[in-house]
N, CA and C atoms as an extended XYZ file, in Angstrom:
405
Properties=species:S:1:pos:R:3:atomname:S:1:resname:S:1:resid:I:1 pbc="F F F"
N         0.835       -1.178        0.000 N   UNK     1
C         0.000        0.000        0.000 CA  UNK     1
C         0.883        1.245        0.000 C   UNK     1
N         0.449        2.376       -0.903 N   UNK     2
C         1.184        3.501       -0.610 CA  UNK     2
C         0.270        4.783        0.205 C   UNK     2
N         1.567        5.204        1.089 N   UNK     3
C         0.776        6.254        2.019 CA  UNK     3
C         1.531        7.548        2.158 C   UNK     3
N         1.120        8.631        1.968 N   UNK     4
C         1.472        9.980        2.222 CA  UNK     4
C         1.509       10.435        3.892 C   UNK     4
N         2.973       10.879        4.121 N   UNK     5
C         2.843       11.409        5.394 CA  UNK     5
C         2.815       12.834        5.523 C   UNK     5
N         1.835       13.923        5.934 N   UNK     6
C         1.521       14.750        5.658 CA  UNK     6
C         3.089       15.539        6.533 C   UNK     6
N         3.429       17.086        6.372 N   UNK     7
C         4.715       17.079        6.764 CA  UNK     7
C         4.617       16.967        8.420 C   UNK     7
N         3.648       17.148        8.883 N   UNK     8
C         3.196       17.466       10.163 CA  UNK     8
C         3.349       16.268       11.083 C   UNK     8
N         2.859       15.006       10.095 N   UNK     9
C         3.442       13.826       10.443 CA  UNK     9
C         5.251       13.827       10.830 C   UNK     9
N         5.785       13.921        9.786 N   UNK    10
C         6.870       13.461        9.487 CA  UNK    10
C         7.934       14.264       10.109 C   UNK    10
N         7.296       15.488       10.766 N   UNK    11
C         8.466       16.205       11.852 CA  UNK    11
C         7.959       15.862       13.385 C   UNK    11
N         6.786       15.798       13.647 N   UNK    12
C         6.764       15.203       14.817 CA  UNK    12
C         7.271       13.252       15.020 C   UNK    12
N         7.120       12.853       14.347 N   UNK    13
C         7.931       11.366       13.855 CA  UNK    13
C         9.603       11.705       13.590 C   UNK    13
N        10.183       12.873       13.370 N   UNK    14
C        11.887       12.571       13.546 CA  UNK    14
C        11.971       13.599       14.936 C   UNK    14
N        11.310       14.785       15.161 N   UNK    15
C        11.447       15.343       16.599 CA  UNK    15
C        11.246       15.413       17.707 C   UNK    15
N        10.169       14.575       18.051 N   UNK    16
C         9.471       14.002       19.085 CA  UNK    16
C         9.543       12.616       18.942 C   UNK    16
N         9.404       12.002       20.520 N   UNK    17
C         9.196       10.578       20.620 CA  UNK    17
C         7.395       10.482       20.753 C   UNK    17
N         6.619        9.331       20.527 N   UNK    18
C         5.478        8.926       20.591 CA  UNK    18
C         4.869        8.254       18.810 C   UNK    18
N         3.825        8.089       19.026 N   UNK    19
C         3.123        7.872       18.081 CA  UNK    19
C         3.454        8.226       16.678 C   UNK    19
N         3.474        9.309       16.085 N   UNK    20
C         4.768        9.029       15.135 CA  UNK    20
C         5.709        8.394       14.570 C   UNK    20
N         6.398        8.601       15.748 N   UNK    21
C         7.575        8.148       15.473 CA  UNK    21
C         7.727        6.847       15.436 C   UNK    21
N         6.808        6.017       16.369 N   UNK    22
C         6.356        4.617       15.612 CA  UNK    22
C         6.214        4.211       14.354 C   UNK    22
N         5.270        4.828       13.854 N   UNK    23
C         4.275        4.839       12.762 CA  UNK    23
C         5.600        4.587       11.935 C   UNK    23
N         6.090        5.939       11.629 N   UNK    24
C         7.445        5.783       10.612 CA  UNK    24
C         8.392        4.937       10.880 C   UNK    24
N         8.570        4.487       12.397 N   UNK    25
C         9.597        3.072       12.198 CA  UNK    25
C         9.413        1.765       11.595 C   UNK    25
N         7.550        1.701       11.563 N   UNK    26
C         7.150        0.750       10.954 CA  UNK    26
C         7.434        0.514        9.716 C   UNK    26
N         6.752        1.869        9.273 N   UNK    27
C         6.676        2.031        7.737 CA  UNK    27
C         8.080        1.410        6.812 C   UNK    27
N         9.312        2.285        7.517 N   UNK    28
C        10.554        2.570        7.002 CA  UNK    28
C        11.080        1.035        6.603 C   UNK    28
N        10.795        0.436        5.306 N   UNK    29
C        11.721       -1.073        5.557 CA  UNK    29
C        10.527       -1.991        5.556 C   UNK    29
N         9.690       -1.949        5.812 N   UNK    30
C         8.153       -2.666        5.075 CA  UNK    30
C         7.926       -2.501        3.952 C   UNK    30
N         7.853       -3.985        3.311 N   UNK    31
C         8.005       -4.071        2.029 CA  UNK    31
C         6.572       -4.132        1.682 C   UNK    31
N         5.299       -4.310        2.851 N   UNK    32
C         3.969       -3.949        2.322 CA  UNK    32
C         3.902       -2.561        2.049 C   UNK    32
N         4.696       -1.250        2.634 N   UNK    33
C         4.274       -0.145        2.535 CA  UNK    33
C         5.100        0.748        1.615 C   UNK    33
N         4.650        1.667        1.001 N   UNK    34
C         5.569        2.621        0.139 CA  UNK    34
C         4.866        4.021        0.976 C   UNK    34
N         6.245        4.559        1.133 N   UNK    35
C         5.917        6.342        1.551 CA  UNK    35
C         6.098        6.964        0.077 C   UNK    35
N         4.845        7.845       -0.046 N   UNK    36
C         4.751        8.349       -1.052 CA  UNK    36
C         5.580       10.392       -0.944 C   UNK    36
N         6.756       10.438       -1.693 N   UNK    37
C         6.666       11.689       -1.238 CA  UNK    37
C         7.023       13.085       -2.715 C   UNK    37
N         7.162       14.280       -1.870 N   UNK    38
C         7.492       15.200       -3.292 CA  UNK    38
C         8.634       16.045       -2.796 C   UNK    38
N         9.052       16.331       -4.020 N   UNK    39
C         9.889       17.792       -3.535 CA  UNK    39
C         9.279       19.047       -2.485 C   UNK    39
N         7.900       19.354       -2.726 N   UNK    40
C         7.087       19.925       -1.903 CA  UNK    40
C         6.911       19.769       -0.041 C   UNK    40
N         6.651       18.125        0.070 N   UNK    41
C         6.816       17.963        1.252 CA  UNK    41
C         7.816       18.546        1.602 C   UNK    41
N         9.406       17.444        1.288 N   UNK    42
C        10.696       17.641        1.536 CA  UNK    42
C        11.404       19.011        1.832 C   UNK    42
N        10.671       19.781        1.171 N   UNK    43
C        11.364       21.378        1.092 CA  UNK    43
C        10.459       21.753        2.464 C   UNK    43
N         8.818       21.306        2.760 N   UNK    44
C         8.618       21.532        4.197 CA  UNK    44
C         9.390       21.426        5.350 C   UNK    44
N         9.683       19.992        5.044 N   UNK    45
C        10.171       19.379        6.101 CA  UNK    45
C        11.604       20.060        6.380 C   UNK    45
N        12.233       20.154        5.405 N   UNK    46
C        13.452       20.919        5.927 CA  UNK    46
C        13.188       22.318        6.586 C   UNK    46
N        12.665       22.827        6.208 N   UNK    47
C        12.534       24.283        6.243 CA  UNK    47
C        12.089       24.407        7.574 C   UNK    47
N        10.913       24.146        8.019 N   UNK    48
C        10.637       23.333        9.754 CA  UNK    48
C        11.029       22.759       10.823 C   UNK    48
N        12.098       21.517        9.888 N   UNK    49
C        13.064       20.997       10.476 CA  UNK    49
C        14.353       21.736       11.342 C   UNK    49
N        14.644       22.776        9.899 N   UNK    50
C        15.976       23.529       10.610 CA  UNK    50
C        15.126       24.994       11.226 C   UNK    50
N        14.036       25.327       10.916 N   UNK    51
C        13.599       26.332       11.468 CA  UNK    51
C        12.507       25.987       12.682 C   UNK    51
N        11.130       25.782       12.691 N   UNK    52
C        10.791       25.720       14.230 CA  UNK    52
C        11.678       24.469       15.136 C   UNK    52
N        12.148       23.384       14.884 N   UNK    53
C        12.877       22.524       15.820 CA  UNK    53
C        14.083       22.787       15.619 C   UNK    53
N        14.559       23.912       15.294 N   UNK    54
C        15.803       24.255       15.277 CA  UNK    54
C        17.040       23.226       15.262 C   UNK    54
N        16.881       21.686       14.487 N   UNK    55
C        17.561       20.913       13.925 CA  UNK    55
C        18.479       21.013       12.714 C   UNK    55
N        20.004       20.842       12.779 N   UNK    56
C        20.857       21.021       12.327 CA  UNK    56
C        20.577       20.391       10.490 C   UNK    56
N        21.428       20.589        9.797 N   UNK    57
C        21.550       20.186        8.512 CA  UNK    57
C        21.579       18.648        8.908 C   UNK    57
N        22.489       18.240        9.351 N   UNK    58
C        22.686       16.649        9.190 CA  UNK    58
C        21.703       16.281        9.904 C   UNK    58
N        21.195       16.762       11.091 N   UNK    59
C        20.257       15.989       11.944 CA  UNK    59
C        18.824       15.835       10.975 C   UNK    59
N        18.265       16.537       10.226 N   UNK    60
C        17.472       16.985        9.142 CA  UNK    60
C        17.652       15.656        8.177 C   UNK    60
N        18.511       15.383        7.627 N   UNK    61
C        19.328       14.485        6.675 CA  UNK    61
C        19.401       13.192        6.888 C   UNK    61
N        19.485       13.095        8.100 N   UNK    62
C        19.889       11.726        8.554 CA  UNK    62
C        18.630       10.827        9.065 C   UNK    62
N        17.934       12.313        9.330 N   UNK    63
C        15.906       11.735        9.173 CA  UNK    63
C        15.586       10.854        7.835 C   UNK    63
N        15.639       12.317        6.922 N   UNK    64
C        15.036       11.252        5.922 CA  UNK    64
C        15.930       10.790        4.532 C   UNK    64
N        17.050       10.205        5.401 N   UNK    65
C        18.035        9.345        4.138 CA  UNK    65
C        17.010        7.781        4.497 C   UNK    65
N        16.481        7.599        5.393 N   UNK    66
C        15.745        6.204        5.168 CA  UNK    66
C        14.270        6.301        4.607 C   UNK    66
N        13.775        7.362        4.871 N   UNK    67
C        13.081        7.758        4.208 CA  UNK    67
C        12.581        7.731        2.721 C   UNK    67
N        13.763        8.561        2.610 N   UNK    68
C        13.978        8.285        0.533 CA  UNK    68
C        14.515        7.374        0.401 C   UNK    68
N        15.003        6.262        1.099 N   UNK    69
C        15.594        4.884        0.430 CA  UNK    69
C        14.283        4.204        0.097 C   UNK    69
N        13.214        4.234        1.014 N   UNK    70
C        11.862        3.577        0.800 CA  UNK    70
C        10.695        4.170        0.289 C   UNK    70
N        11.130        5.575        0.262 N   UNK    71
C        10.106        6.215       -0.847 CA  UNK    71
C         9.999        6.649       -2.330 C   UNK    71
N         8.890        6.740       -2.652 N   UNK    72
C         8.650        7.153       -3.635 CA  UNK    72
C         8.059        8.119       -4.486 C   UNK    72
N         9.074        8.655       -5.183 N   UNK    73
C         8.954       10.748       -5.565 CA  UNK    73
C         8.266       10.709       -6.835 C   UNK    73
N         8.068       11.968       -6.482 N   UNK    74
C         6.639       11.957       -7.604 CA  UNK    74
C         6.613       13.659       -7.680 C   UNK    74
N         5.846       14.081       -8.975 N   UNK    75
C         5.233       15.436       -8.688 CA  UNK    75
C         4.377       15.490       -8.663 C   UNK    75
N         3.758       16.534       -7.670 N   UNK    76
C         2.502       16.693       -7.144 CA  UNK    76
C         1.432       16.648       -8.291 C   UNK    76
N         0.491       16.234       -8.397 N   UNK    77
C        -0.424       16.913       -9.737 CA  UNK    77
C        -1.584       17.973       -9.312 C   UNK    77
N        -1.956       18.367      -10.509 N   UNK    78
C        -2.387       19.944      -10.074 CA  UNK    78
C        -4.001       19.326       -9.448 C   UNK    78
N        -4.237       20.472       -8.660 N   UNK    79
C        -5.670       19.918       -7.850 CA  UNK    79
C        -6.431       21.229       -7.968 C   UNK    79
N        -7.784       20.979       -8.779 N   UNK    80
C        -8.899       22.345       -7.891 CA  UNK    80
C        -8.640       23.489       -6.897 C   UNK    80
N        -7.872       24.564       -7.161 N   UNK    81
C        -8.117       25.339       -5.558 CA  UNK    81
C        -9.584       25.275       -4.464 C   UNK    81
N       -10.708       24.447       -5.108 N   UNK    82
C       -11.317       24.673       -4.217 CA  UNK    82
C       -11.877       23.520       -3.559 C   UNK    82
N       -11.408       22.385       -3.501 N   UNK    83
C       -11.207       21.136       -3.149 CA  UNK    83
C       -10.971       21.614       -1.584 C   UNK    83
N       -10.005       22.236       -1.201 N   UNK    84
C        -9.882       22.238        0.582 CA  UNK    84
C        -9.699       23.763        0.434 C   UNK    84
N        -9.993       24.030        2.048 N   UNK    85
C       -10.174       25.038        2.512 CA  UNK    85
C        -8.732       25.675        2.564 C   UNK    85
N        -7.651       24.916        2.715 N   UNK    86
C        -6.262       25.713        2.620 CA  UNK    86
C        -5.545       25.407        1.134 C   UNK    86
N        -5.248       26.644        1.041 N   UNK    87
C        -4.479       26.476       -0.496 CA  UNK    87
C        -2.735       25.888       -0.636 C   UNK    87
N        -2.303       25.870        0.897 N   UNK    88
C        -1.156       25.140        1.166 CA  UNK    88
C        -1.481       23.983        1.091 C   UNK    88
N        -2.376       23.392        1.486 N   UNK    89
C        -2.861       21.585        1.411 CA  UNK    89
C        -2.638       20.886        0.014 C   UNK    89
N        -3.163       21.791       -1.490 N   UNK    90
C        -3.274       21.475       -2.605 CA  UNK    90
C        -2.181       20.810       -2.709 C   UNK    90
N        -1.016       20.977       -2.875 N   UNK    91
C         0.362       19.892       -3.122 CA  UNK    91
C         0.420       18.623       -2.465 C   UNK    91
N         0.264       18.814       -1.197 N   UNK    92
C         0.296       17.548       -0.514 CA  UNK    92
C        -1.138       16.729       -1.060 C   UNK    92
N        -2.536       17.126       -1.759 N   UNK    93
C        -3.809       16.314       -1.792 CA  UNK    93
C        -2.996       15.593       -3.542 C   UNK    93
N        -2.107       17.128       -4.253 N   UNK    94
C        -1.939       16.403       -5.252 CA  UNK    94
C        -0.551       15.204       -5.273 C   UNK    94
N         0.469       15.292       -4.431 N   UNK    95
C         1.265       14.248       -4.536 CA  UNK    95
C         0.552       12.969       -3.905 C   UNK    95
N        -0.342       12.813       -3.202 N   UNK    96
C        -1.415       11.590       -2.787 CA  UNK    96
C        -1.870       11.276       -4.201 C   UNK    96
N        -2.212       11.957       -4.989 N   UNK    97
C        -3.001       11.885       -6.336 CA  UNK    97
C        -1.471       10.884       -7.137 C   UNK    97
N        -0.883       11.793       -7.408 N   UNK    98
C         0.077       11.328       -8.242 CA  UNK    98
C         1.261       10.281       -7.943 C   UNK    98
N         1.026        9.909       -6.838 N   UNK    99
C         1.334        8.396       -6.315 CA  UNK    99
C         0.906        7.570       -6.009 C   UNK    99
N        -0.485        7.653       -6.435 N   UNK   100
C        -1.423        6.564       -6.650 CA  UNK   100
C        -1.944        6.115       -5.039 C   UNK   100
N        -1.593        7.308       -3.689 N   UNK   101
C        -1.946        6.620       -2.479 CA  UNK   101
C        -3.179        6.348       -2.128 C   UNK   101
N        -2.756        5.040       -1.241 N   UNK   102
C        -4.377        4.625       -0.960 CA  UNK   102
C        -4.425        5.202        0.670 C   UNK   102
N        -3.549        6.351        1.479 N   UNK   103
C        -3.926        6.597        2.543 CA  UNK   103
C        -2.872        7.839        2.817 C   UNK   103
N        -3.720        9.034        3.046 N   UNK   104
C        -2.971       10.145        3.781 CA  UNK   104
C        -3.075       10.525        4.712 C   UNK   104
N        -1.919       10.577        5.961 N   UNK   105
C        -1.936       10.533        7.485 CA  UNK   105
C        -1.351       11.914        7.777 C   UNK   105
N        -2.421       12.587        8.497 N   UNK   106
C        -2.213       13.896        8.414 CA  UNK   106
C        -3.105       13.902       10.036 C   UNK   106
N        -2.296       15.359       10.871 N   UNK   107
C        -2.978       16.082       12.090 CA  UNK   107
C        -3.530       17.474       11.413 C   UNK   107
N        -3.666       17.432       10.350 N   UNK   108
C        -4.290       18.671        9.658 CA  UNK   108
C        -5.839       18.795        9.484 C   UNK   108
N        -6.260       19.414       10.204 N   UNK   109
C        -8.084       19.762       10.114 CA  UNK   109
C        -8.565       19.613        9.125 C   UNK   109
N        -7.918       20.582        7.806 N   UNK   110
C        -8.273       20.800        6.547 CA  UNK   110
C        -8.580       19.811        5.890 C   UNK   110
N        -7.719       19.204        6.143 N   UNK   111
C        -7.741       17.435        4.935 CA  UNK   111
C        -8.160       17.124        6.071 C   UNK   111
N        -8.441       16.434        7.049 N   UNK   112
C        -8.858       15.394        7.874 CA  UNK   112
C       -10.392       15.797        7.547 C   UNK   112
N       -10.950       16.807        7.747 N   UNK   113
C       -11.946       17.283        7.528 CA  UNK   113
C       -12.900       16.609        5.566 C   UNK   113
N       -12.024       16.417        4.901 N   UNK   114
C       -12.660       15.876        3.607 CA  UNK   114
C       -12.823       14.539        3.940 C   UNK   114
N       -12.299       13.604        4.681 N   UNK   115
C       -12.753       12.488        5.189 CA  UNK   115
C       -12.035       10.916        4.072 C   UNK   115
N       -12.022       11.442        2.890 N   UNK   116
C       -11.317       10.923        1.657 CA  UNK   116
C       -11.475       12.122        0.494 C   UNK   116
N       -10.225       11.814       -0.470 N   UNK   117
C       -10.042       12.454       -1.669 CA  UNK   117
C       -10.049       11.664       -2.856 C   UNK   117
N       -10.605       11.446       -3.776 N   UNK   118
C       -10.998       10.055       -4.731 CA  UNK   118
C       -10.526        9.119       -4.640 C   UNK   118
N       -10.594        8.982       -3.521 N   UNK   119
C       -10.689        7.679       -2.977 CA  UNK   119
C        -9.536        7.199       -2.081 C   UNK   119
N        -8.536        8.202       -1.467 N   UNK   120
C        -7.654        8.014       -1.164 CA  UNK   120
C        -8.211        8.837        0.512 C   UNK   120
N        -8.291        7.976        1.687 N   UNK   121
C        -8.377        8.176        3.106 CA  UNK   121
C        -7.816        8.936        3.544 C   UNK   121
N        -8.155        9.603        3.872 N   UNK   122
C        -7.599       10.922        4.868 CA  UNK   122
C        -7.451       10.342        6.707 C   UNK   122
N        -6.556       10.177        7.190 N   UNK   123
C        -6.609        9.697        8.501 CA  UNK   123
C        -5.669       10.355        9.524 C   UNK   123
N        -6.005       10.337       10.822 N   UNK   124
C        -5.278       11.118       11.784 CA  UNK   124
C        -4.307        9.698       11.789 C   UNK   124
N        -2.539       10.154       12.314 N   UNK   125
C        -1.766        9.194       12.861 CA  UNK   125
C        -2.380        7.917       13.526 C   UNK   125
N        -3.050        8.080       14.673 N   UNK   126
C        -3.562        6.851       15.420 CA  UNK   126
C        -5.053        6.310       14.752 C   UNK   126
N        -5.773        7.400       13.998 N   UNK   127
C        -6.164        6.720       13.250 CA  UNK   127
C        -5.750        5.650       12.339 C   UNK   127
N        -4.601        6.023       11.621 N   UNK   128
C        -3.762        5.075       10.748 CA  UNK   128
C        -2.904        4.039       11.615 C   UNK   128
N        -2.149        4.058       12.696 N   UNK   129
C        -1.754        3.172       13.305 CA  UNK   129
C        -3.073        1.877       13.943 C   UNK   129
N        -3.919        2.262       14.401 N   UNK   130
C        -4.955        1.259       15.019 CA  UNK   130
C        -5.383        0.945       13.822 C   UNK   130
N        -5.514        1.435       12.603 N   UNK   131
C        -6.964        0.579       11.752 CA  UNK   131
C        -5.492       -0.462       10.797 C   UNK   131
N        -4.486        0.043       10.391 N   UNK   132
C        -3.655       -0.559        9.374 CA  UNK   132
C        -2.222       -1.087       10.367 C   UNK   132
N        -1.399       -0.888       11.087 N   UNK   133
C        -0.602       -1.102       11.978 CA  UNK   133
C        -0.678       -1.733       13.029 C   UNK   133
N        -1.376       -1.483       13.820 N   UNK   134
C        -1.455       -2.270       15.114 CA  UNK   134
C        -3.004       -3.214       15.351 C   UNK   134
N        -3.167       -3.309       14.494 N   UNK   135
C        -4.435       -4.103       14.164 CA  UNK   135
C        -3.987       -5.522       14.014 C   UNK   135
């Protein structure tokens, strides 16, 4: 199955311990799962990474070198601006699109709030850990 980790995921999963950071140890190296990702995320994640958690270049790097060993890049495809209520969301609904995911794990209202996107699940972290992971 391929799954999008929204970036919100994927910095509380390398900066914090809990739930997360599970999630992605699972993922990372499961050959049932593909992380679906873009240049878009990635440029989040850094930018967040070294700016609100004030994490170094390598510490940043050394997150997601396993990351991109098991994922898979893609460009976003273009989406409706009026599909979600935030116009920052559009990249992340379209790299779900254009990697064919069947699940995006996001703490984001906006998308959690559409419930699915053609056909691709919108789920909170422990949503996604209890129904697909620890099930």
């Amino acid at each position: 199955m391929r799954v999008v980790l929204d970036t919100n995921v994927l910095l509380s999963g390398a900066f914090t311990s809990g739930l997360c950071s599970r999630l992605i140890d699972e993922l990372v190296g499961d050959r049932e799962w593909q992380i679906v990702l873009s240049e878009h995320l990635l440029a989040e994640f850094r930018r967040h990474g070294a700016g609100t958690f004030k994490a170094s270049v390598d510490e940043v790097e050394a997150f997601l070198a396993p990351v991109l060993e098991w994922g898979l890049m893609v460009t976003p495809e273009a989406v409706a601006p009026d599909v979600c209520r935030d116009p920052n969301d559009l990249a992340i609904l379209g790299t779900a699109l254009a990697g064919k995911a069947d699940v995006l794990v996001s703490g984001d209202k906006d998308l959690l709030v559409l419930g699915s996107f053609r056909g691709i699940a919108m789920v909170t972290p422990r949503e996604f850990y209890d129904h697909y992971i620890g099930a």
